[in-house]
C-alpha positions as CSV (number, residue, x, y, z in Angstrom):
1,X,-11.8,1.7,7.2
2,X,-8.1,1.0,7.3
3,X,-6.2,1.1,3.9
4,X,-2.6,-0.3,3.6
5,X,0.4,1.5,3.3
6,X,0.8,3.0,-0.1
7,X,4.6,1.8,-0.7
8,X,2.8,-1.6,0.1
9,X,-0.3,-1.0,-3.0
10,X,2.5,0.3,-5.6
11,X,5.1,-2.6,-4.8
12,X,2.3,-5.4,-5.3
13,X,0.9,-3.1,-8.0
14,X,4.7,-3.0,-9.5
15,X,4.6,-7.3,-9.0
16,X,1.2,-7.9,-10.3
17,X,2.2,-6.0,-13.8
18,X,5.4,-7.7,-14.0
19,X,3.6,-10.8,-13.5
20,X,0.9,-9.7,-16.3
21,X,4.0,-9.2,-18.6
22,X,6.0,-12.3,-18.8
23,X,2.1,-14.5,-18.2
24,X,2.6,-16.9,-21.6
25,X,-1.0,-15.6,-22.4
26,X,-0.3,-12.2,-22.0
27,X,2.7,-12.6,-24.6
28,X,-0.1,-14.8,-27.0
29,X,-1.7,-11.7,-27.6
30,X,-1.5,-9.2,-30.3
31,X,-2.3,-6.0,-28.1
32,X,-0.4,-3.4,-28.9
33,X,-2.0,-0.2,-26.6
34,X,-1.2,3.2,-26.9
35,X,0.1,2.8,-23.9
36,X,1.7,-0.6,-22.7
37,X,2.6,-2.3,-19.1
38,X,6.0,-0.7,-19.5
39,X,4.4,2.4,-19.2
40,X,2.7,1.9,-16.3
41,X,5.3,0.1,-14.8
42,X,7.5,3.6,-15.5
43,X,4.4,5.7,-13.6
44,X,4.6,3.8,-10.3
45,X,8.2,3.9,-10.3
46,X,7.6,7.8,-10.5
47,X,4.8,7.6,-8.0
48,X,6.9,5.5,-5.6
49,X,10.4,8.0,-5.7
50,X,7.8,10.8,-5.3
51,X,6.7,9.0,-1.8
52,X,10.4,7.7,-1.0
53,X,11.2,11.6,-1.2
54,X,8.0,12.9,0.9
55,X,9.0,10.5,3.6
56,X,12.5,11.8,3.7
57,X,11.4,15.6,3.7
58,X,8.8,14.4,6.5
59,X,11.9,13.1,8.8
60,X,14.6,15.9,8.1
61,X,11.2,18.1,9.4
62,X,10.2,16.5,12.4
């Protein structure tokens, strides 16, 4: 089975939270995690620099 890219799954990952976090229900709520959307929003940020720099190390190598 073919899977997508992975920039593509944390970019639409990265869209689909921001769209979770300004949704007019999502702001209705009184949930108040440990750990909020922000947070995760931080991680794939993290996760995404981490792949920008594999890729660059994979072309200075080839």
């Amino acid at each position: 089975m073919s899977h997508p890219p992975l920039h593509t799954l944390v970019d639409a990952a990265k869209f689909i939270l921001n769209e979770i976090a300004i949704h007019p229900d999502f702001k209705a709520l009184s949930y108040h995690p440990n750990l909020t959307i922000g947070d995760a929003q931080t991680a794939l940020s993290y996760l995404k620099f981490e792949l920008e720099g594999n890729c660059r190390h994979n072309n200075i190598s080839d």
